[in-house]
C-alpha positions, 0 to 999 in steps of 0.5 A, spaced: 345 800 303 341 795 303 342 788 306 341 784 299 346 789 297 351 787 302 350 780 301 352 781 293 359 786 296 360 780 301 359 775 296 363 779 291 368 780 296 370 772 298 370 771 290 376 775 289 380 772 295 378 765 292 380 769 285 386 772 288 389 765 291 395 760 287 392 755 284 393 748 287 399 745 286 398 737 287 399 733 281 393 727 279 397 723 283 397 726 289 389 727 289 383 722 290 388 716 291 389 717 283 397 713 283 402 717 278 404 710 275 396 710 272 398 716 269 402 713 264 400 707 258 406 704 257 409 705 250 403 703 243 406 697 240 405 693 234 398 693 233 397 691 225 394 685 225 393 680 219 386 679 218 387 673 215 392 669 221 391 668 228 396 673 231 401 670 237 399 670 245 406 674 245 403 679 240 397 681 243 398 681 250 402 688 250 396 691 246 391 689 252 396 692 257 398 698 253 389 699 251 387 698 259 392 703 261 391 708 257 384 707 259 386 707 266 389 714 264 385 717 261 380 715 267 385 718 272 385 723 270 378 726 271 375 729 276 371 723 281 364 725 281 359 723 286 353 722 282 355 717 278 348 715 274 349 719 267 358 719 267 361 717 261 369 718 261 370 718 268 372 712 274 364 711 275 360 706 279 355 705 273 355 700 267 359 705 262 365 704 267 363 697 270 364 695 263 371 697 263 372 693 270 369 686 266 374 686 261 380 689 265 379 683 272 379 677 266 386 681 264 388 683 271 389 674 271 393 674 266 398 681 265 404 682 269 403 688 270 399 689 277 397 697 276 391 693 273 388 690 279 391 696 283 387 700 280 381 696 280 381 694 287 382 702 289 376 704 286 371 697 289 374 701 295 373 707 294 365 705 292 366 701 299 364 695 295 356 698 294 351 698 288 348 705 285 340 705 285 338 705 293 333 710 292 327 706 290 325 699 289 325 700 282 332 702 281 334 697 285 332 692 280 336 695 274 340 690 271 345 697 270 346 698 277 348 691 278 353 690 273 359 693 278 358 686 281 362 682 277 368 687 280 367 685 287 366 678 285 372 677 281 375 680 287 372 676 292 374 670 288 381 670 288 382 674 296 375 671 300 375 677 303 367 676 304 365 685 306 367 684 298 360 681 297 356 682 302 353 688 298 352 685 292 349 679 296 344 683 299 342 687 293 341 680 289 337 677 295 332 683 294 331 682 287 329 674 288 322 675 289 322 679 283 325 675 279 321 669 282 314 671 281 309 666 280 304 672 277 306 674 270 307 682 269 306 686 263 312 690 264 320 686 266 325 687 270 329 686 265 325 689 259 332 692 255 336 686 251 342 690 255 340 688 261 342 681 259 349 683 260 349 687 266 345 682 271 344 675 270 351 674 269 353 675 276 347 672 279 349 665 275 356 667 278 353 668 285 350 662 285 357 659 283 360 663 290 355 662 295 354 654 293 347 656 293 343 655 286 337 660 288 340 666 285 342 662 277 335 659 278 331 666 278 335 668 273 333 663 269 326 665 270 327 672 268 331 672 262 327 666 259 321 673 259 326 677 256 327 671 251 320 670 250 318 678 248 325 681 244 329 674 241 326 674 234 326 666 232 326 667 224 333 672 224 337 671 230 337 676 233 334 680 239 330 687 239 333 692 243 326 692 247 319 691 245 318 699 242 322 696 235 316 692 234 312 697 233 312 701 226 315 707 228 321 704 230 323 700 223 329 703 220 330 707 214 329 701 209 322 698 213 326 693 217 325 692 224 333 695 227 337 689 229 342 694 234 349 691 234 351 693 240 344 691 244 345 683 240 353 683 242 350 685 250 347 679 249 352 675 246 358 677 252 352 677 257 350 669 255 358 667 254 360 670 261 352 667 264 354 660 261 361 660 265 358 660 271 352 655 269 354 648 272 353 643 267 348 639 269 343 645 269 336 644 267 335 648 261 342 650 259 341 647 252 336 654 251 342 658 252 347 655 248 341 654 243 341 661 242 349 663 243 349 658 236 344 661 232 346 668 234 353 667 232 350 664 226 347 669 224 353 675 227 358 670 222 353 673 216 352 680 217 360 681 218 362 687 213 368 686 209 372 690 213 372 685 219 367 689 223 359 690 224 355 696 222 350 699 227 344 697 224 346 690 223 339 689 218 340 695 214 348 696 213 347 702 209 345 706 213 350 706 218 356 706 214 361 708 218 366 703 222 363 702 229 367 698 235 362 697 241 359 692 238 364 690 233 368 688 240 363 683 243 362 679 237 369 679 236 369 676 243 363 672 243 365 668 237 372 666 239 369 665 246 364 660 243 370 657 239 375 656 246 369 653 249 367 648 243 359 652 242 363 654 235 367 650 229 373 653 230 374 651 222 367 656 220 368 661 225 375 662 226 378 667 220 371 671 222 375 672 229 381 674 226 379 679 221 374 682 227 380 683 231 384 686 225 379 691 224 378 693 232 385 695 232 386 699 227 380 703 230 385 705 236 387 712 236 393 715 238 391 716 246 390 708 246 382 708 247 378 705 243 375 709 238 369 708 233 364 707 239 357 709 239 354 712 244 350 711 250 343 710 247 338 705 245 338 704 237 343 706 232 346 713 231 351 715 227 358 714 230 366 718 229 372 715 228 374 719 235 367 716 239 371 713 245 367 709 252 370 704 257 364 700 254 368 699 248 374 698 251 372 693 256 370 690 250 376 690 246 380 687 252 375 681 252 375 679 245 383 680 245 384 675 252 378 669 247 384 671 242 389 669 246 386 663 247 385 661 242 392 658 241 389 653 247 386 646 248 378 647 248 376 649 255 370 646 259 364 649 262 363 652 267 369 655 268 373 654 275 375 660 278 381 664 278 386 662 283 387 665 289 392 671 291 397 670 295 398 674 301 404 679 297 399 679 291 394 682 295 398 687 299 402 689 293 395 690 289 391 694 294 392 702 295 392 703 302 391 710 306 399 714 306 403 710 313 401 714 319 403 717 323 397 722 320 400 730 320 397 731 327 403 726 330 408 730 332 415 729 334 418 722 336 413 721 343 407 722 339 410 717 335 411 711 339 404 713 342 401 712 336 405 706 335 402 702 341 395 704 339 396 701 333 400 694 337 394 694 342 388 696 336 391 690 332 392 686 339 385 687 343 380 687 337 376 681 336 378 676 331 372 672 327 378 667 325 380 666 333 374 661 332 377 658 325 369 657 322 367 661 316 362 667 317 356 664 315 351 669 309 344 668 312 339 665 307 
């Protein structure tokens, strides 16, 4: 026999014994820190909404709990990968899950239900509160790999736990030179309309945090080149990217494609960028210039069954309902009306029939269907089609909605209110107590016990010195 041979048998051989074992009996809940009680939405409530009557706060909080969770559900329930860069379902580090995380940590503000923030403070641990993208300097400029950022500081925010932000910090520190560079470049860092939504939003909010204007100020000066190369001034809108100005990417009626998803990033990520724009900013009338004349033009293009068609420029061709942009209209209008941008009178009733229409799109499990895929131009979309994108969507079109019942809030937002010291202990997933397995019988207990004591009692504590820890500039 010879040894190639003998490693096939010996291969073989380990294959049936793995074969042959009882499989694992753990349950989800038992696995990866997934906890039982994310497993389970709680029960579907009313979701028929009447287009033409702005629904009650009472009325539309239980549907944004009862959509979270089942989109925390059906995240939970699959495997967590260690490559994240290309996930679509899954908990995830990149854009297609940091989505979800926007519109569940403005719920978590405002829901009772703390399995919200449990659940998203669990997965910024399990991330160790990092960004994807180190392998080059190339990815470390992506805007996609940035959007996770608002997570860790939402968390930041409300906890000033600052490990949270140091990462985030360090990432957008590396990306100021670019952001700032006096010599103009033929490509962008920001070359996507999507990026609009994904970066400059949590540098304005950085800059909010750290009292330091360096990182709104860069922004400004990126996003003003994206502007300059993809905002259509005579439509209204955005080009996805500088390819649909050329004729191979017109649609199928010769139109240039106005991409609903890529203008509704825009729009979300101009409403989210402006709550954090100090109100003296010079050159703030530029961002709220274009958020009016977008929604001026969004306000036309809604369909009469409440929601927008993929190509917003050519309806026909793209019949069929669809949610991920349809979610971040519904949220950038009531958002421009909460904020005074928007005639509440004029804007209202198209917010209240998007808001109708997006609920009837979500399906029997909870998740948010009619969601186009990840891509870069319209396709075709199924009514089964579900992403956390579009769930995170619908979850802050639904807070805006709720809103809308208050008194016109000003800009900038101020930040969420700190949590106190049962919040955060109630909502941060900790290891299982010790003793681990490998203590056993009472001594080893004690013994363990005094470890623990003279761990807590003999390590260093930077606030014995009551100063805070300063971020290097």
């Amino acid at each position: 026999m010879t040894y190639p041979v003998l490693r096939k048998a010996a291969l073989l051989g380990a294959l049936s014994c793995v074969l042959a074992l009882p499989a694992l009996a753990a349950e989800p809940s038992q696995v990866a820190g997934i906890e039982a009680s994310w497993l389970t939405p709680p029960p579907r409530p009313a979701m028929d909404f009447d287009p033409g009557r702005l629904p009650s706060r009472a009325a539309v909080l239980p549907v944004l709990d009862y959509v979270a969770m089942s989109q925390i559900a059906d995240m939970s329930r699959r495997p967590i990968q260690m490559a994240t860069g290309s996930n679509l379902s899954e908990i995830s580090s990149n854009w297609v899950a940091a989505t979800f995380y926007v519109g569940a940590a403005r719920l978590a503000r405002v829901t009772q239900n703390r399995e919200v923030l449990r659940f998203l403070t669990a997965t910024a641990e399990h991330y160790n509160y990092s960004l994807r993208g180190a392998r080059s300097e190339r990815t470390l400029l992506n805007a996609d790999e940035v959007a996770i950022g608002d997570l860790y500081q939402e968390l930041y925010a409300r906890r000033g736990q600052v490990g949270t932000i140091m990462p985030l910090q360090q990432r957008l520190d590396f990306m100021l030179p670019h952001l700032n560079r006096q010599q103009e470049t033929p490509t962008l860092v920001w070359w996507w309309c999507d990026a609009l939504f994904m970066a400059p939003p949590v540098l304005a909010r950085q800059a909010s945090l750290s009292g330091d204007r360096k990182y709104l100020q860069a922004m400004d000066k990126e996003w003003r080149r994206t502007a300059a190369r993809l905002w259509v001034e005579q439509d209204r809108l955005f080009l996805r990217d500088e390819r649909f100005k050329d004729r191979d990417h017109l649609g199928a009626g010769g139109k240039p494609i106005y991409w609903a998803r890529g203008n509704g990033w825009v729009m979300g990520g101009l409403a989210r960028t402006l709550e954090s724009m100090p109100a003296g900013f010079e050159g703030r009338s530029f961002y709220t210039d274009i958020f009016r004349k977008m929604a001026s033009r969004i306000h036309e293009l809604q369909q009469p069954d409440g929601l927008w068609r993929s190509d917003m420029n050519d309806p026909d061709s793209f019949p069929e309902a669809e949610t991920s942009g349809s979610g971040f209209f519904v949220y950038a209008l009531a958002w421009g009306i909460n904020h005074g941008l928007l005639d509440r009178q004029t804007y209202l009733p198209a917010v209240t029939r998007g808001w109708a229409a997006l609920n009837r799109q979500v399906l029997p499990n909870g998740l948010v269907g009619a969601a186009q895929k990840t891509g870069d131009r319209p396709v075709p979309t199924r009514a089964d089609d579900v992403g956390p994108y579009a769930t995170g969507a619908f979850l802050l079109a639904g807070l805006e909605v709720m809103d809308l019942h208050g008194p016109v809030q000003a800009l900038p937002e101020p930040a969420p209110a700190r949590d106190d010291e049962a919040t955060i202990a109630a909502t941060t997933p900790t290891p299982p107590p010790p003793p681990p397995k490998t203590i056993v019988g009472e001594a080893e207990k004690a013994r363990r016990e005094q470890e623990m004591r003279a761990t807590r009692a003999l390590a260093y504590d930077p606030a014995t010195l009551k100063t805070p820890a300063r971020s290097s500039k």
